[in-house]
C-alpha positions in Angstrom: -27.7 -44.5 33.5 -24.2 -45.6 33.6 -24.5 -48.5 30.9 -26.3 -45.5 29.0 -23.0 -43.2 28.9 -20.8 -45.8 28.4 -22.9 -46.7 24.6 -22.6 -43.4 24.1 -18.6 -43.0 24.4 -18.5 -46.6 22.4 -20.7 -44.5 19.6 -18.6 -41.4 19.7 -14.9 -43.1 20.1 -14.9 -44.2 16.3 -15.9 -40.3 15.1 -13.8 -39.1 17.7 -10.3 -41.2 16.1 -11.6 -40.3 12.3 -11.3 -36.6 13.7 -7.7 -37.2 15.2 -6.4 -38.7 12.2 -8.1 -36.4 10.1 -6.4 -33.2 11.5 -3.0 -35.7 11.9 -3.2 -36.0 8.1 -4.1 -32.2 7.6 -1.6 -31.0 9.4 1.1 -33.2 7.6 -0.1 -31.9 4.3 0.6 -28.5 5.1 3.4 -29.4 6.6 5.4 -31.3 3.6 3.2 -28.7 0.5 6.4 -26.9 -0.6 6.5 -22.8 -0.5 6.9 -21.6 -3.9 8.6 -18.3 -4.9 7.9 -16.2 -7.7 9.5 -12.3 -8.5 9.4 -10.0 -11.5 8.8 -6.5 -12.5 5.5 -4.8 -12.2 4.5 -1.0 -12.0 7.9 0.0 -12.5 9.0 -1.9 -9.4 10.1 -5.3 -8.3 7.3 -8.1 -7.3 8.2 -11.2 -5.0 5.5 -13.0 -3.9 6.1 -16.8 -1.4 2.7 -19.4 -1.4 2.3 -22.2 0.0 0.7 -24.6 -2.3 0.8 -27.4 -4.5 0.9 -25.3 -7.9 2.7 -22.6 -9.7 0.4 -19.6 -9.8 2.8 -17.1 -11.2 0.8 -16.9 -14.2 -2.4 -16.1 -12.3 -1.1 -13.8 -10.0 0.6 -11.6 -12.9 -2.4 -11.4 -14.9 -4.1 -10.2 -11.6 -1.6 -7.9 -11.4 -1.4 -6.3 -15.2 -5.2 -5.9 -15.0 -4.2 -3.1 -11.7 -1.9 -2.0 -14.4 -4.5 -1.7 -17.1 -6.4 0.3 -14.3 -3.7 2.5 -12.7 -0.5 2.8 -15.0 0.3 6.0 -16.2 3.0 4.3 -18.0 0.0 2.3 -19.6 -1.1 4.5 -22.4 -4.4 2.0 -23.2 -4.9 2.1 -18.9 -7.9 3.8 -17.1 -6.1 6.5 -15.5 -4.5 7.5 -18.8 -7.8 7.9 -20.4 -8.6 10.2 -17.9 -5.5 12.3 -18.5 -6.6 12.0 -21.7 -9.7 13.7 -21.6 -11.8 10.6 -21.5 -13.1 10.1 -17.8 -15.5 7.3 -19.0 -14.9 4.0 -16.8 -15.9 0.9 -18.5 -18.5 -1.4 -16.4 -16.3 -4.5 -16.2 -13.4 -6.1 -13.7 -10.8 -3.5 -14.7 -13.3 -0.4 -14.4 -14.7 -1.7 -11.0 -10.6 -2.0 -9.7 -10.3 1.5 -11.1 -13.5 3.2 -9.0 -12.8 0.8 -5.9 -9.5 3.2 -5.6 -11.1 6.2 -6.8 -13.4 6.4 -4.4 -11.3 5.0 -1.3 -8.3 7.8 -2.5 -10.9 10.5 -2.5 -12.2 9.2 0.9 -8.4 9.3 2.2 -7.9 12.8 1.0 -11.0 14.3 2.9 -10.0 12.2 6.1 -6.3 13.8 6.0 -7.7 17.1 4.9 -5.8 16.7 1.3 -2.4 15.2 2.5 -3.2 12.6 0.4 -4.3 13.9 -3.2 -4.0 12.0 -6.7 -4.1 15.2 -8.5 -0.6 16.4 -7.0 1.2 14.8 -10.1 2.4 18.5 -11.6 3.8 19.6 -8.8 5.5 17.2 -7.9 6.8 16.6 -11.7 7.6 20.4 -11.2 9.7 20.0 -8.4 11.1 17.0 -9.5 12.8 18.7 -12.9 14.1 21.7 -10.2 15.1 18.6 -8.5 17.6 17.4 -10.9 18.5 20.4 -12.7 19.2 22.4 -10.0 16.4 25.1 -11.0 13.2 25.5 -8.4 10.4 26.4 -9.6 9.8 29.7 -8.8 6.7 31.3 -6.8 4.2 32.2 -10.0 5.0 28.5 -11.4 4.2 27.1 -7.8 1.0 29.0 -7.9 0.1 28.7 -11.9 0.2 24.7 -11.4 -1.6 24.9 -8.1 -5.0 26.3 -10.1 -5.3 22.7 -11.4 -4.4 20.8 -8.7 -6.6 20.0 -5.6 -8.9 16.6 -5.1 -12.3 18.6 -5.3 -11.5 19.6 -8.7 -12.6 15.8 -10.2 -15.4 14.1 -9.5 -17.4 10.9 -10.3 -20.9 11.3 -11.9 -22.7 7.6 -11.8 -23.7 6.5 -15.3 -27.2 5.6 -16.6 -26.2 3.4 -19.4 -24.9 -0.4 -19.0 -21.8 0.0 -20.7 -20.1 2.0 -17.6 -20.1 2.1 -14.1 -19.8 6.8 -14.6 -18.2 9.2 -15.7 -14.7 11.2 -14.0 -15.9 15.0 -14.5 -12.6 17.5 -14.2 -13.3 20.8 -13.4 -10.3 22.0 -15.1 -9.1 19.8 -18.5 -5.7 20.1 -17.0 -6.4 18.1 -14.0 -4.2 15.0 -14.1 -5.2 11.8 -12.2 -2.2 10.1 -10.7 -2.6 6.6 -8.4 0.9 5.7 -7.6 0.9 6.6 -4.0 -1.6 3.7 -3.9 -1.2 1.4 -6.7 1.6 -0.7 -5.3 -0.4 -1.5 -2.2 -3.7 -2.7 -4.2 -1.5 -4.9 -6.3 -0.7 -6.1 -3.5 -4.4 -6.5 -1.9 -5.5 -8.0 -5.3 -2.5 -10.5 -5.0 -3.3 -11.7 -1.6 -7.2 -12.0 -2.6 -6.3 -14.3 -5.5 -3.9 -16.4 -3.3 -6.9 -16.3 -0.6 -9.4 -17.6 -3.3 -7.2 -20.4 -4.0 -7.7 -21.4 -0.3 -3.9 -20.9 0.6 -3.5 -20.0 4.2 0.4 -18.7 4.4 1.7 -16.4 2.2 3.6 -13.3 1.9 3.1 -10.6 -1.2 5.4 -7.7 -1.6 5.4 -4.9 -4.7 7.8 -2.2 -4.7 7.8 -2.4 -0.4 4.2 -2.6 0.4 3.5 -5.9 1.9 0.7 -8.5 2.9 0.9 -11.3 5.2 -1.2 -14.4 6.6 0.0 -17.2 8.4 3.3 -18.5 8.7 6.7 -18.5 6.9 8.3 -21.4 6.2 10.4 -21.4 9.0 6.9 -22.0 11.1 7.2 -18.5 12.4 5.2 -15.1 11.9 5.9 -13.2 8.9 9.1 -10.6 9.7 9.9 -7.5 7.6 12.1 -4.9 8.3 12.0 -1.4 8.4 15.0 0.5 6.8 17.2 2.8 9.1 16.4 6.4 7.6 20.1 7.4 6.4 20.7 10.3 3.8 21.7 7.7 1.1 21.1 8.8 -2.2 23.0 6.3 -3.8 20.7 3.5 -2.0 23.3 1.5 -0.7 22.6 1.3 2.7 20.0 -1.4 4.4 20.4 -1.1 8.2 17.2 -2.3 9.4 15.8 0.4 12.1 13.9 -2.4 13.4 12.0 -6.1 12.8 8.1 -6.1 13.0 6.8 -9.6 13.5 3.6 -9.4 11.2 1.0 -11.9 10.4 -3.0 -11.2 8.7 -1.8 -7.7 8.0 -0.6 -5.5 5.2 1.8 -2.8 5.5 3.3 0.1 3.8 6.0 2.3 4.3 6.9 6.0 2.9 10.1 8.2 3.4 11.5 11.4 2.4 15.3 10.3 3.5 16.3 8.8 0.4 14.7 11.7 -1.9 15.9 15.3 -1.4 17.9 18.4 -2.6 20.4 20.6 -0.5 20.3 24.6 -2.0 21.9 27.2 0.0 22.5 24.9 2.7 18.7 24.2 3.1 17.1 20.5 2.7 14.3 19.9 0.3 12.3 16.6 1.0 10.3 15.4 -2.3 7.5 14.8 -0.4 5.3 18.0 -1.7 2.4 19.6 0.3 -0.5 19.5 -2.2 -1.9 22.4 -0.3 1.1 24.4 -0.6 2.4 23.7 -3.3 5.9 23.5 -1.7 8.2 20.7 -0.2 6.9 19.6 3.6 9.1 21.0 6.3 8.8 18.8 9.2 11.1 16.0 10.8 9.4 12.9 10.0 11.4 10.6 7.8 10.0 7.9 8.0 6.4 6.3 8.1 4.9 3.1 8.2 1.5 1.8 8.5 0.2 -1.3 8.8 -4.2 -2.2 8.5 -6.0 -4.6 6.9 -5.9 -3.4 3.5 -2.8 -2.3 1.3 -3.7 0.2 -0.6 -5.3 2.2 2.6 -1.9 1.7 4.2 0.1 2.9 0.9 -2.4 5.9 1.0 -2.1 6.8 4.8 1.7 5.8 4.9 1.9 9.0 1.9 0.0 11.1 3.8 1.5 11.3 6.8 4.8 12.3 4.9 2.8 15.5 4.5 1.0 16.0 7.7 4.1 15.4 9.6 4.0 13.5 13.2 1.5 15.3 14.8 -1.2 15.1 12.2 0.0 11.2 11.3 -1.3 11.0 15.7 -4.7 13.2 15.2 -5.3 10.0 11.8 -4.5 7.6 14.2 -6.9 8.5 17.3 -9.6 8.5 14.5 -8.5 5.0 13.2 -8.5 2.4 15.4 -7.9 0.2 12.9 -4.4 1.9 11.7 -1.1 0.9 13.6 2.4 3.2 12.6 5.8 3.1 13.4 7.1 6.7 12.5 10.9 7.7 12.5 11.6 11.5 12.7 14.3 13.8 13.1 15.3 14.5 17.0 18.0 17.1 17.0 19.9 14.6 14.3 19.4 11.8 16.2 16.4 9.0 14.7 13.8 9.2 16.8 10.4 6.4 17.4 7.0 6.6 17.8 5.1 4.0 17.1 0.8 3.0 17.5 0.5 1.1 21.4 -0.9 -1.9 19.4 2.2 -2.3 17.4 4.2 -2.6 20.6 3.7 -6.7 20.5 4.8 -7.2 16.9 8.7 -5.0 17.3 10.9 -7.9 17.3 14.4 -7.6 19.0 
């Protein structure tokens, strides 16, 4: 029995050694393939994007991104969304129509989860507010209500198609319905990033557009993935940075939304920009701050939004529903910041 073990361990040393070596050499490749860097302008916003990887993919990874563009710009005339706006809800059946419906449908799902805090049709009203904004006008009750007749989720829908050439049709219930993705875009530019980078077979990585970040493995310093979250501060000007705290993140994506930066003082009251879709009017809670982290970006981008609007208490009812949502919210205590954040998330504050 013995002399039968020991032919055994002779048989399995050699495979054993290859196995050593093999992870040895591996783990010496990864170690000594260089992290690349690449940044740029996208959606209006700044991209930078660290791989680690034996190539330059910039040119991959913007084309990824200008086909979310050619989806979800307004500012793209010839995209998807402005078609719709257009008048022309048709969505072609091919990789830019599919990247369209994928955050169609997942916005509408988001808006009936938070009950319409999060709504792609809000775009008027906020554009309404925005103008009182900066010219020192609000818009006054019958212009609040006269937009709200054409703004509200329900009023656009998706009607499947029975030809080849598209994947539906968007059906308004109101022509003046206007289809607006930016509270999510960023954050699926970001998710369409990370899955290129992930077909490519990289492991560590770090996308951000615009704020909204994703994450897997390590930095180059061998160390989880660390992004700040800004100190809410009424800074208009945008010059102040002071990190409110460090979250050590790795294999997640995160977003973050705040009203702190974005408001209007009129007869000594404060105006967040953050508007209600349901009323129509500026929120009036004290959150300031909110960020989410999941395994998707664009969900985050969407919830992170939403919870602007529902305020802390509603952001907590989303979060008992979720288990797969984590938030670190920063609200208004009596002028002081004050922190709540998901029990999960409690592992990943850094000091």
């Amino acid at each position: 029995m013995d002399n039968i073990r020991k032919k055994r361990l002779l048989w399995q040393l050699p495979f054993l050694t290859l196995l050593i070596v093999g992870t040895v050499l591996i783990i010496r490749q990864q170690q000594s393939m260089p992290y690349r860097h690449c940044s740029g302008t996208i959606f209006g916003t700044f991209y930078n994007i660290t791989y680690q990887y034996d190539e330059d993919l910039q040119e991959l990874l913007v084309s990824r991104m200008q086909q979310v563009d050619s989806a979800l710009s307004m500012f793209n005339e010839q995209s998807i969304v402005s078609h719709v706006n257009q008048g022309n809800g048709d969505i072609p059946d091919n990789e830019t129509g599919r990247m369209f419906l994928n955050i169609f449908k997942m916005g509408m799902d988001i808006s009936q989860q938070t009950d319409g805090a999060f709504d792609m049709t809000v775009a008027p009203l906020v554009n309404a507010w925005g103008f009182g904004f900066k010219n020192g006008q609000m818009p006054v009750p019958q212009q609040v209500d006269s937009i709200r007749q054409f703004v509200g989720y329900q009023k656009i829908t998706f009607k499947p198609a029975t030809t080849k050439q598209l994947l539906g049709t968007l059906v308004k219930s109101d022509p003046r319905v206007m289809l607006d993705c930016s509270a999510i875009a960023k954050g699926y530019g970001a998710d369409v990033v990370a899955q290129a980078l992930t077909e490519k077979g990289i492991k560590n990585f770090l996308v951000e557009i615009g704020g909204e970040v994703v994450t897997r493995g390590i930095s180059e310093k061998r160390l989880p993935w660390k992004i700040g979250v800004t100190k809410p501060t009424d800074d208009t000007l945008h010059v102040g940075n002071e990190l409110q705290t460090v979250l050590n993140i790795t294999d997640k994506a995160m977003a973050t939304s705040g009203n702190y930066r974005n408001y209007y003082y009129k007869n000594g009251r404060k105006y967040a920009h953050t508007i209600d879709p349901k009323t129509g009017y500026p929120v009036q809670h004290n959150i300031l701050s909110a960020t989410v982290l999941c395994d998707e970006c664009a969900r985050a981008d969407a919830f992170a939004t939403s919870f602007m609007v529902m305020g802390l208490d509603g952001a907590k009812r989303i979060l008992a529903s979720n288990p797969d949502l984590m938030a670190y919210l920063i609200y208004d205590n009596h002028g002081k910041n004050g922190v709540w954040f998901s029990p999960s998330l409690k592992d990943k504050i850094g000091k």
